[in-house]
TORTORTI-981129 format. One record per residue (C-alpha): residue number from 1; residue in one letter; z, y, x. Coordinates in steps of 0.25 Angstrom, whole numbers, m for minus. Layout:
! residues N
{NUM; 'a'; {Z; Y; X}}
...
***
This chain:
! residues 510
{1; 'x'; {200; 352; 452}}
{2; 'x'; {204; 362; 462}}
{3; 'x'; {212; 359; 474}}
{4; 'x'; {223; 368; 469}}
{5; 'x'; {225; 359; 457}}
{6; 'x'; {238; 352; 451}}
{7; 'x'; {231; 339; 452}}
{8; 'x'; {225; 344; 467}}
{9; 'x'; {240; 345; 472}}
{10; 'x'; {244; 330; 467}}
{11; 'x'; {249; 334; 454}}
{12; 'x'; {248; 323; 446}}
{13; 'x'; {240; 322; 434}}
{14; 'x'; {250; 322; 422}}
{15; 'x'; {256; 334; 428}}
{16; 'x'; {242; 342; 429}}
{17; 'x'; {242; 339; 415}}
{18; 'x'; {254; 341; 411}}
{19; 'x'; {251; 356; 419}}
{20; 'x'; {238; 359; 412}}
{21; 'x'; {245; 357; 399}}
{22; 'x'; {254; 368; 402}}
{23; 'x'; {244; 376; 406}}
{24; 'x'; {247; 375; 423}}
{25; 'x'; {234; 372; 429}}
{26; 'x'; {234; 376; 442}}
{27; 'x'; {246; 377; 452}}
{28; 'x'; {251; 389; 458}}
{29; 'x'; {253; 391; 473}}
{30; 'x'; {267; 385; 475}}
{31; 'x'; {263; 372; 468}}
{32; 'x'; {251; 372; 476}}
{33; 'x'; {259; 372; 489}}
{34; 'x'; {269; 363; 485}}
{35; 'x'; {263; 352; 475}}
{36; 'x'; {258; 342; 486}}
{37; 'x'; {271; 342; 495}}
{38; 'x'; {280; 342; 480}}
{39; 'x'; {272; 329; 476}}
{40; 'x'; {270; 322; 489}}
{41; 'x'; {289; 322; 488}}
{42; 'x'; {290; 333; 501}}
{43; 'x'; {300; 343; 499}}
{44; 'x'; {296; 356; 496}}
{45; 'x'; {302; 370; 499}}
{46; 'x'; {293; 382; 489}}
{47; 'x'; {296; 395; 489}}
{48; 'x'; {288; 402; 481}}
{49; 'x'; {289; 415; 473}}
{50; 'x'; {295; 415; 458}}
{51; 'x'; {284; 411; 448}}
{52; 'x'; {276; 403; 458}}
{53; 'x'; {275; 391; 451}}
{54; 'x'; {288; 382; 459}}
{55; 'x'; {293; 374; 446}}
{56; 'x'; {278; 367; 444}}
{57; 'x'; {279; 365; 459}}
{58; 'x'; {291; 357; 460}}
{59; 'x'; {291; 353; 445}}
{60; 'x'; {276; 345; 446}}
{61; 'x'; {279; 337; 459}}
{62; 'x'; {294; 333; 453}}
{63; 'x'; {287; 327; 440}}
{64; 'x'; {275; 322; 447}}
{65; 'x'; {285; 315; 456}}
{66; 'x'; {294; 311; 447}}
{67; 'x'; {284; 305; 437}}
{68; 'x'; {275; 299; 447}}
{69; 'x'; {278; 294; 463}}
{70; 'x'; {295; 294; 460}}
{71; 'x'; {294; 289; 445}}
{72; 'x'; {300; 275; 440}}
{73; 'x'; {315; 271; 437}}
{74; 'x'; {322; 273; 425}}
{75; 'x'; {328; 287; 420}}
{76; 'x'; {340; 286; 424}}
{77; 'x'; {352; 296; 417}}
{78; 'x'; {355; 307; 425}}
{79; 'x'; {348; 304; 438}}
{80; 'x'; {337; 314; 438}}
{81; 'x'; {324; 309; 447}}
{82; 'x'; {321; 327; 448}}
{83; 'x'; {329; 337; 450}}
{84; 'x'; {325; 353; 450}}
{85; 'x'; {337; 363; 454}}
{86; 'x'; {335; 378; 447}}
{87; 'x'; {344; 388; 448}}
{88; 'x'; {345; 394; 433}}
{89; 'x'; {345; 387; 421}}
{90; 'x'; {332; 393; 416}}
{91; 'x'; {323; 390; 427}}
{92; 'x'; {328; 378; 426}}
{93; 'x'; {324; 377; 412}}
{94; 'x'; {310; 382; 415}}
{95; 'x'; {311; 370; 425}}
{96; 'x'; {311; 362; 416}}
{97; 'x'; {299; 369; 406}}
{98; 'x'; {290; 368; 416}}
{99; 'x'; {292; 353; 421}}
{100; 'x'; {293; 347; 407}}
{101; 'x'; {279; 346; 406}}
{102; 'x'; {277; 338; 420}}
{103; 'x'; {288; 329; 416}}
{104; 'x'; {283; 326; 403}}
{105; 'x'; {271; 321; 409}}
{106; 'x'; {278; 312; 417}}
{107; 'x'; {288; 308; 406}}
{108; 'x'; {301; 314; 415}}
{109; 'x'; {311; 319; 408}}
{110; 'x'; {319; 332; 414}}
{111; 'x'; {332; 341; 409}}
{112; 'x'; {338; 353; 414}}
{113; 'x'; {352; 356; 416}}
{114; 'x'; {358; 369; 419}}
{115; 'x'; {371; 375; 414}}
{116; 'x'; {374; 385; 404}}
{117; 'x'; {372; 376; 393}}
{118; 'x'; {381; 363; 388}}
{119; 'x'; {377; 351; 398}}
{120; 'x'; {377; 339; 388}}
{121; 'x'; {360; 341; 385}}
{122; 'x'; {359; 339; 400}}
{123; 'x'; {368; 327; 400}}
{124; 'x'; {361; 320; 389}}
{125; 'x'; {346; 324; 398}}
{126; 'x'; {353; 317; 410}}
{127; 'x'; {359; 305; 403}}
{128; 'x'; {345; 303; 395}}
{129; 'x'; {339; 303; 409}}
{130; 'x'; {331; 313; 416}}
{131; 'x'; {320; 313; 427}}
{132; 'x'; {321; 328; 432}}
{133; 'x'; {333; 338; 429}}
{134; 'x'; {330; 354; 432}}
{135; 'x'; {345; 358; 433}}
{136; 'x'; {353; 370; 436}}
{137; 'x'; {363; 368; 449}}
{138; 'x'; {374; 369; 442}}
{139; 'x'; {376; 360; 429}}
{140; 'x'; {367; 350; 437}}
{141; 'x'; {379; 348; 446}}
{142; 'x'; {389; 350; 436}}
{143; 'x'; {381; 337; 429}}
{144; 'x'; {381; 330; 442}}
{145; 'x'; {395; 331; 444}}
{146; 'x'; {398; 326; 430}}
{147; 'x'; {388; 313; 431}}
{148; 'x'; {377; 318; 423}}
{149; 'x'; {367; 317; 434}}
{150; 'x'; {365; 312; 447}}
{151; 'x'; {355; 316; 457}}
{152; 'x'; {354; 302; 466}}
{153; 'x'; {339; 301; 459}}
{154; 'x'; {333; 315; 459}}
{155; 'x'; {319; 313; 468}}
{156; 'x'; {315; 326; 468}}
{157; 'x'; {325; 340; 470}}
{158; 'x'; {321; 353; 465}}
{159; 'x'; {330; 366; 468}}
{160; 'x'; {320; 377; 462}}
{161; 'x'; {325; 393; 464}}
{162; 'x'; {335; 390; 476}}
{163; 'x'; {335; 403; 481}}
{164; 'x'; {341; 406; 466}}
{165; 'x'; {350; 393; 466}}
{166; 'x'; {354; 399; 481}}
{167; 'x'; {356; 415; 473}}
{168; 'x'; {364; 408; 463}}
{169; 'x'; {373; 401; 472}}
{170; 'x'; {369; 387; 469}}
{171; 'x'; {365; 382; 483}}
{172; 'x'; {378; 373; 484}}
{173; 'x'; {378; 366; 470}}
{174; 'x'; {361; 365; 473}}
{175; 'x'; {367; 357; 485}}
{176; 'x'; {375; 349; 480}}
{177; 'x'; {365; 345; 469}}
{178; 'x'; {353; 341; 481}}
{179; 'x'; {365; 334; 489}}
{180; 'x'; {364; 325; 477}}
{181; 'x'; {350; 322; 477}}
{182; 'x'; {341; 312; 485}}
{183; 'x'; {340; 315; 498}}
{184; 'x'; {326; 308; 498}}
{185; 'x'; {322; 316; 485}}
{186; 'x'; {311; 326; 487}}
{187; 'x'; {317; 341; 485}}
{188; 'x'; {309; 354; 482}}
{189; 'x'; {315; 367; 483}}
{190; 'x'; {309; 380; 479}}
{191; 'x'; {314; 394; 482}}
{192; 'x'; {309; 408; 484}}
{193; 'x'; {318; 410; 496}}
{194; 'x'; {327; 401; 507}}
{195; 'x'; {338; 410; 508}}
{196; 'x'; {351; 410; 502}}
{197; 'x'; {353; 393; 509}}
{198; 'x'; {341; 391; 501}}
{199; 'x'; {337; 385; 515}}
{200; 'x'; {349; 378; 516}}
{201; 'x'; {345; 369; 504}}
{202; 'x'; {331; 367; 511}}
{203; 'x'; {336; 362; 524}}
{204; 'x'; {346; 354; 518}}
{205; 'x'; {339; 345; 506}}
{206; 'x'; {323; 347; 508}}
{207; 'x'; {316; 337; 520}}
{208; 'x'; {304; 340; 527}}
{209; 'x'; {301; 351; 517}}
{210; 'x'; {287; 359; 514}}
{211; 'x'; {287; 373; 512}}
{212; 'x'; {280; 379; 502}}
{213; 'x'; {280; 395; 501}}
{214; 'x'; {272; 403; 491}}
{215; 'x'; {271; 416; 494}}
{216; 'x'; {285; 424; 502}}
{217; 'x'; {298; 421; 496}}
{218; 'x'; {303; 429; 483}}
{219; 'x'; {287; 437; 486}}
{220; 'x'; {284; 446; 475}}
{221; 'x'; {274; 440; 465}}
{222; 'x'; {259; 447; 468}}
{223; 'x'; {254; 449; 452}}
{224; 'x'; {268; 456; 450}}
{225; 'x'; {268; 470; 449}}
{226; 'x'; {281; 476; 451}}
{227; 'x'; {284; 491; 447}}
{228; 'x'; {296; 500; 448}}
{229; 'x'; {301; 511; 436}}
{230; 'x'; {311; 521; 438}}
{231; 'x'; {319; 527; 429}}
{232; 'x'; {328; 538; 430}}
{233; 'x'; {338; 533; 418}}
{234; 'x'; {345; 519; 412}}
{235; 'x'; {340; 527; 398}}
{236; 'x'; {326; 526; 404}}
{237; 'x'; {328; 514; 408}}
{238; 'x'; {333; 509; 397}}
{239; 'x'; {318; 514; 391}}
{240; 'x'; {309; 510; 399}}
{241; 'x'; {314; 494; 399}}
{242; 'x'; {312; 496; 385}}
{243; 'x'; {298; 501; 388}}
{244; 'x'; {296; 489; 399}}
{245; 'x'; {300; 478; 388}}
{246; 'x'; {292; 483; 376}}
{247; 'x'; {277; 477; 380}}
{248; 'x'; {273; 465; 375}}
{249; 'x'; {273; 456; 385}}
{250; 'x'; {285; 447; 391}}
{251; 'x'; {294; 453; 400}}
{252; 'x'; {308; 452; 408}}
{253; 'x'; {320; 462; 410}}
{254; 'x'; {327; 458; 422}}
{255; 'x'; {342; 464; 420}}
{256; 'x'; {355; 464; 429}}
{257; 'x'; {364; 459; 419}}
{258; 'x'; {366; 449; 407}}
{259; 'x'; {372; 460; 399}}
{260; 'x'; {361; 469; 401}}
{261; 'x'; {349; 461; 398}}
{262; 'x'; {355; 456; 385}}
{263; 'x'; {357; 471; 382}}
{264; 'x'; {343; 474; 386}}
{265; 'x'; {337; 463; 378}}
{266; 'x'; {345; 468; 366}}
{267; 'x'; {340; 482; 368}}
{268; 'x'; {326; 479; 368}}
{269; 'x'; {326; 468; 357}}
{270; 'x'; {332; 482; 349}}
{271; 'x'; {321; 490; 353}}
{272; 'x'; {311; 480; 346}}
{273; 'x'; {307; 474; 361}}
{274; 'x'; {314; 458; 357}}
{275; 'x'; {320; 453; 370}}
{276; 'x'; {328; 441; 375}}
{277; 'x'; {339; 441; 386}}
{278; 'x'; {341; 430; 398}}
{279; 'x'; {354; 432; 404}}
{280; 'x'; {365; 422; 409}}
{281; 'x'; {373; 425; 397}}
{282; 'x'; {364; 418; 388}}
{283; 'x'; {366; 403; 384}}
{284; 'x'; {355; 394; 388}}
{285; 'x'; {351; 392; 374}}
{286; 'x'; {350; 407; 373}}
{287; 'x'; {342; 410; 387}}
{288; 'x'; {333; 397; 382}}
{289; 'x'; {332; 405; 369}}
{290; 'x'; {327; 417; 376}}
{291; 'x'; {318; 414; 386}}
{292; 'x'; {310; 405; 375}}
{293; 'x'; {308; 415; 367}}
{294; 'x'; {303; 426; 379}}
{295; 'x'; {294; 414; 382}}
{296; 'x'; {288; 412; 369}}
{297; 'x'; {286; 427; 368}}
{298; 'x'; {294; 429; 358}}
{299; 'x'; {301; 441; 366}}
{300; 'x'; {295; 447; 376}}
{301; 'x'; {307; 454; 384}}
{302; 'x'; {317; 443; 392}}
{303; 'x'; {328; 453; 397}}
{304; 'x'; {335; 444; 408}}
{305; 'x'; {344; 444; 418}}
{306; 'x'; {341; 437; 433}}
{307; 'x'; {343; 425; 425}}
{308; 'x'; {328; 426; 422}}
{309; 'x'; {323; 430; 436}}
{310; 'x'; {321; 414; 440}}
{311; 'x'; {316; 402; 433}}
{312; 'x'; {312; 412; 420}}
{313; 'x'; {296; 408; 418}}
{314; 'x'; {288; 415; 405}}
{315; 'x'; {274; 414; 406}}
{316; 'x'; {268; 430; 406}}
{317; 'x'; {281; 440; 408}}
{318; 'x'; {273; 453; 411}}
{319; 'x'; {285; 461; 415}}
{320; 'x'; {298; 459; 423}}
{321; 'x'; {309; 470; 421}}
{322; 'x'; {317; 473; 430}}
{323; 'x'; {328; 481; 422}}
{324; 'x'; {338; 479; 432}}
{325; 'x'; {333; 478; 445}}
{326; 'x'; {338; 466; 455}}
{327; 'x'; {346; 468; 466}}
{328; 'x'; {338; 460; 476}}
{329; 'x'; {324; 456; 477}}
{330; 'x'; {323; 443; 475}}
{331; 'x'; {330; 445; 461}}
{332; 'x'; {317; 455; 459}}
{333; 'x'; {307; 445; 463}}
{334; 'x'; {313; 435; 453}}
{335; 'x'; {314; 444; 441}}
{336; 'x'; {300; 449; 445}}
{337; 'x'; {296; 432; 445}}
{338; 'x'; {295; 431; 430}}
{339; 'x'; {284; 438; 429}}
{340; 'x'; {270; 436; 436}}
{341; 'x'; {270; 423; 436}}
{342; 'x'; {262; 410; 442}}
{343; 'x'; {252; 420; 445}}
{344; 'x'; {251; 430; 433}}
{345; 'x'; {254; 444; 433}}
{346; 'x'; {267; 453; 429}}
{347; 'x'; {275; 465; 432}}
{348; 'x'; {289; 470; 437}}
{349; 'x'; {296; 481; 434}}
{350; 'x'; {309; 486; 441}}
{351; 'x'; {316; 497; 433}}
{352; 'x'; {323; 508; 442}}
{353; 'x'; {334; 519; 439}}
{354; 'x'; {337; 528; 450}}
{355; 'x'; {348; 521; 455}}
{356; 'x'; {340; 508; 456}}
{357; 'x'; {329; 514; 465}}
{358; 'x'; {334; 510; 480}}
{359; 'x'; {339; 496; 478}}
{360; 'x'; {327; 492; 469}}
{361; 'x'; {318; 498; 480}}
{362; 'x'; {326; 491; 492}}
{363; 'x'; {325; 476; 481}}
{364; 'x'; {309; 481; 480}}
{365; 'x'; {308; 480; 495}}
{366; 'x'; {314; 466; 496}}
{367; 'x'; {305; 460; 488}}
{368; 'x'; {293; 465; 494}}
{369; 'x'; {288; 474; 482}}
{370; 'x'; {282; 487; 483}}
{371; 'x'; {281; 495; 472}}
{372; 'x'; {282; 509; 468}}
{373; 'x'; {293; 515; 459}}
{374; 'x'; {289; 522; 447}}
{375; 'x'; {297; 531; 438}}
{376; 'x'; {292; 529; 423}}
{377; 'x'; {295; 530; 409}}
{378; 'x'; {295; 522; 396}}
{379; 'x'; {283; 529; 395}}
{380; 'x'; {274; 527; 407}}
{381; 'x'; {262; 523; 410}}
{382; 'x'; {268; 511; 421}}
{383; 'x'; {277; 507; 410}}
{384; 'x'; {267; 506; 398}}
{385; 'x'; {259; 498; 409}}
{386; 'x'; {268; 491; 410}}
{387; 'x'; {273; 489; 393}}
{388; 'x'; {256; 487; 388}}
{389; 'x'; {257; 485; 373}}
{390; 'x'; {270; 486; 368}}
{391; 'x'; {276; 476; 358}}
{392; 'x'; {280; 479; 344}}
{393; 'x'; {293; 483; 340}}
{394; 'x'; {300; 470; 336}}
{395; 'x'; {313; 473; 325}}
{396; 'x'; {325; 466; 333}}
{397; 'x'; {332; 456; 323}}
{398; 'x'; {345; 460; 319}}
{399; 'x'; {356; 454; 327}}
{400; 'x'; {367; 445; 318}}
{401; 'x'; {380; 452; 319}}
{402; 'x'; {391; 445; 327}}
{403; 'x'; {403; 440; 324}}
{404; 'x'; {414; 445; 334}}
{405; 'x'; {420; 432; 337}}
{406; 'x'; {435; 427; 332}}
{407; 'x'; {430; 433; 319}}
{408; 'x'; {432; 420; 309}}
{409; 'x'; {428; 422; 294}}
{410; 'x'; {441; 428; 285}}
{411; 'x'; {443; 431; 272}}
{412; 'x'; {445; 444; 264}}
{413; 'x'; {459; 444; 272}}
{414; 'x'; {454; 447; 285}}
{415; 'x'; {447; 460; 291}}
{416; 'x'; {433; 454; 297}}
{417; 'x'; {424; 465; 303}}
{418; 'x'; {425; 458; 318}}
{419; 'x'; {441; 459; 317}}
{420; 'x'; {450; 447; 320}}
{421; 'x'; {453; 439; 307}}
{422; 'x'; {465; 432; 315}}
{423; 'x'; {480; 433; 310}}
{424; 'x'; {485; 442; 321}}
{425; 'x'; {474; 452; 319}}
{426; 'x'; {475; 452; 304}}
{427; 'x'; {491; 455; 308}}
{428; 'x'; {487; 467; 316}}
{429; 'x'; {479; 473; 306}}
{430; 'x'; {487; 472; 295}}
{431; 'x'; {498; 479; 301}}
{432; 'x'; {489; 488; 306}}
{433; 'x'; {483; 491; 293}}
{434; 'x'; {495; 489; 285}}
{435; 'x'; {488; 477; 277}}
{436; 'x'; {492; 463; 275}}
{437; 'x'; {485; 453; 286}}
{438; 'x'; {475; 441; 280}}
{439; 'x'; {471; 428; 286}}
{440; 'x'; {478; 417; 291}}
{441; 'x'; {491; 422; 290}}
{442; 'x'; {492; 428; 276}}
{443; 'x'; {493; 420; 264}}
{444; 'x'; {485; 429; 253}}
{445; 'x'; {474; 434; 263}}
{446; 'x'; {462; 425; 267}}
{447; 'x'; {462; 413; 275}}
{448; 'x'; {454; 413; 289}}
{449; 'x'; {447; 401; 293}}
{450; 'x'; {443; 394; 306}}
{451; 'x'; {433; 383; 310}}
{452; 'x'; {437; 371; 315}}
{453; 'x'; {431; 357; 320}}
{454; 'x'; {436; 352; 307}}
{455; 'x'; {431; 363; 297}}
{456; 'x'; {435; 376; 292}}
{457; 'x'; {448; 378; 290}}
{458; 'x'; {458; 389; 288}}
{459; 'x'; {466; 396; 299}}
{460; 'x'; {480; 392; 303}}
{461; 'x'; {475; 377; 304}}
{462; 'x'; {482; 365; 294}}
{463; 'x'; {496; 373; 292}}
{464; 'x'; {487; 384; 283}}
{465; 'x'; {489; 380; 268}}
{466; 'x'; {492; 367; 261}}
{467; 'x'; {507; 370; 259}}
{468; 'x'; {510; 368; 274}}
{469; 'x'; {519; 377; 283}}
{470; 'x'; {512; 387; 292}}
{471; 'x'; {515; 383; 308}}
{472; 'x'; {517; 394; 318}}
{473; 'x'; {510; 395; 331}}
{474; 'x'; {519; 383; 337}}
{475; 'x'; {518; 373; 326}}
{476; 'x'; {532; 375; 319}}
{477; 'x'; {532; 379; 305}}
{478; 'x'; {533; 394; 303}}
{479; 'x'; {543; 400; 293}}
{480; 'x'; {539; 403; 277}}
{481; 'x'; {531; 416; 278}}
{482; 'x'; {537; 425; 267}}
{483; 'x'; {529; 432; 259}}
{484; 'x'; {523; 445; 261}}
{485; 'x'; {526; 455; 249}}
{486; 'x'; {509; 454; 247}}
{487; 'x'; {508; 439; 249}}
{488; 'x'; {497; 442; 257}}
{489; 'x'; {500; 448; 269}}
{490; 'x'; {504; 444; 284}}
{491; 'x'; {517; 434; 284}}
{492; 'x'; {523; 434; 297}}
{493; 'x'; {526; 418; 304}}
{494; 'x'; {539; 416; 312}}
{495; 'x'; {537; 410; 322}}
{496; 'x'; {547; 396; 324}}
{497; 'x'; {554; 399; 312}}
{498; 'x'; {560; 414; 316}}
{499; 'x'; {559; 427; 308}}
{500; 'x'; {551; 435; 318}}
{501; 'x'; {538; 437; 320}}
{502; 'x'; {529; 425; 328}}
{503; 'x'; {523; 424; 341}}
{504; 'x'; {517; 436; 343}}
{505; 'x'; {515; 441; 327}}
{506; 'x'; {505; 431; 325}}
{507; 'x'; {504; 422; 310}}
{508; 'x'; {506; 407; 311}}
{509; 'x'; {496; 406; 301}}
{510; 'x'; {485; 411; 313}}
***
């Protein structure tokens, strides 16, 4: 056993095994640093660079704590006994992965909650009883303001990413949440920088902390390699991400915009190079579905948004894109974080048109990288370095046509291709085209149908049919209809009784 061992620095036996199992044998500089003051109960403030290895560091002293020194009582519903703050809903989520293991070796039971999806899962989890929550700020105290759960027994506080939480304008609603807490509990907080009233949160809730700093704050990552292509067009742009994407290793594409990396994605699944999108815009069952199947390699291009740039962890990403270079730095150092990982290597590549060239240089200062700007094609030798073997063409599967919404299914009376089946349009287009109108208002065309709670039923509800008079838009019977000369075509309603045309042309039998 080396000194630098899990079970060197305290760390209890199940949860050396539980490690080991995973494949985690020895623990990386942060966890070092900060595993005897986490486990003996002191705070702890860490800052560490992205991919150091914080969620093990706070993760194993909460489980080992929770299941060993602090351990007894009842499970009480919705009185968590741990607590861990994350600014996103999928580092939260990845949270979560990564301490299931230690809590199963303790038999602690743990839930997420974050918003985005419907809340009665996460009610059920509380209400069942739960040890240790990994929430979002947000719908946590949403659910704390509705009863769900109370904070009067959390032992140990996590807020993990503050300087994020502080980007994202959460800082009051974290308050808030910690003002509830114990003020006897022992409280970790991890961040890459103290500004933005990260400091504030420091002073205010942790006592007698230790500080614990692996390497500078927001540092680049030293088995990263950054580079810098020029192009002189969108068009070669355009060509050379295609390029960057085609190899077959994992990769990430770092857009501005949810639009655009949706587009993107899409673009290169068509050019035979499958790819998922990670994007604000998407569900959470949709950014679940995508970021499992770029885990489990089934594609190996994840186009994303800034979304990704925290709390995203697959094992062996080769290359970050930078599409769409960040404004500001430590955006760049986040992106740049998915790759080179807990100590293993990866490349960054920054793409730069003309205009581009002054800001990305001033962002490149900032963060402390030098590097040389290269103008390149699809063809060159840095890129091809860059691409290795490049991975088979894969046919993208053809995409189900969509049906324009409002389209309900008519018969042979109605004019489907994506057009409105409803009364008044069919109204429009018959004078327009001379023709008699079908659907719900004639009586020899076809009968359009609706769904309902109770069934299918057709359109113009009980007063349709069985002999009964129609009603007009207020209720009141509507007048005979005379006949058209057909027998089919449109009957115009009065409206109350009147000979005139109703409320703005429409058929009470809409």
């Amino acid at each position: 056993m080396t000194e630098t061992s899990f079970g060197a620095l305290g760390v209890p036996a199940p949860l050396v095994s539980a490690l080991t199992a995973t494949g985690i044998d020895s623990p990386f500089p942060i966890q070092v640093d900060t595993l005897p003051d986490t486990l003996s109960g002191r705070d702890v403030l860490g800052r560490g660079k992205t991919g150091s290895g914080k969620t093990l560091a706070f993760s194993i002293p909460m489980v080992a704590r929770l299941g060993g020194v602090l351990a007894g009582g009842k499970r009480r519903p919705g009185r968590p006994l741990g607590l861990v703050l994350a600014p996103t809903r999928e580092l939260a989520t990845q949270i979560s992965a990564a301490m299931q293991p230690l809590a199963d070796a303790y038999g602690l039971k743990t839930t997420t909650i974050f918003g985005g999806v419907s809340q009665q899962r996460q009610v059920a989890a509380l209400k069942a009883g739960v040890d240790i929550v990994v929430a979002c700020p947000g719908r946590l105290e949403d659910l704390m303001k509705q009863g769900f759960v109370h904070l009067d027994a959390v032992e140990i506080t996590v807020l993990d990413e503050a300087d994020h939480m502080a980007d994202l304008g959460f800082l009051p609603v974290v308050t808030r949440i910690l003002d509830k807490t114990p003020q006897g509990g022992q409280r970790l907080l991890f961040s890459a920088t103290l500004d933005n009233g990260v400091d504030k949160l420091v002073s205010r809730f942790l006592r007698n902390e230790v500080l614990h700093s692996v390497d500078e704050a927001n540092s680049p990552v030293a088995a990263m390699t950054h580079h810098v292509f020029e192009v002189d067009s969108v068009e070669a742009k355009r060509d050379l991400v295609q390029t960057l994407a085609s190899g077959t290793g994992r990769r990430i594409l770092f857009m501005r915009t949810k639009h655009h990396a949706k587009k993107l994605a899409k673009q290169l699944t068509d050019a035979g190079i499958p790819s998922v999108d990670l994007h604000g815009n998407l569900s959470q069952v949709a950014r679940d579905r995508n970021l499992a199947a770029f885990g489990a390699g089934e594609v190996k291009v994840l186009v994303a948004t800034d979304v990704a740039a925290r709390g995203v962890h697959v094992d062996n990403v080769e290359l970050v894109i930078h599409v769409d270079p960040p404004t500001e730095h430590k955006a760049y150092l986040h992106r740049s974080g998915r790759t080179a990982r807990a100590g293993s290597e990866g490349d960054v590549v920054t793409i730069v048109i003309p205009a581009q060239r002054k800001d990305v240089a001033a962002m490149m200062r900032k963060a402390q990288i030098s590097v040389t700007p290269q103008s390149v094609t699809p063809d060159a030798a840095p890129v091809k370095a860059l691409v290795g073997e490049v991975a088979p063409y894969v046919k993208p599967a053809p995409r189900a046509a969509t049906a324009p919404q409002g389209n309900r299914p008519s018969g042979g009376g109605g004019r489907g291709g994506g057009q409105s089946q409803g009364a008044n349009a069919q109204r429009k287009r018959a004078r327009r085209d001379g023709a008699p109108a079908a659907g719900a208002g004639s009586r020899g065309g076809a009968r359009t149908y609706s769904t309902s709670s109770e069934g299918i039923a057709p359109r113009g509800g009980s007063d349709v049919g069985a002999g009964r008079p129609r009603r007009d838009r207020s209720g009141r019977p509507a007048a005979a209809p005379a006949k058209s000369s057909n027998g089919g075509g449109l009957v115009a309603m009065s409206q109350g009784g009147g000979g005139g045309r109703g409320r703005g042309g429409r058929s009470s039998g809409r």
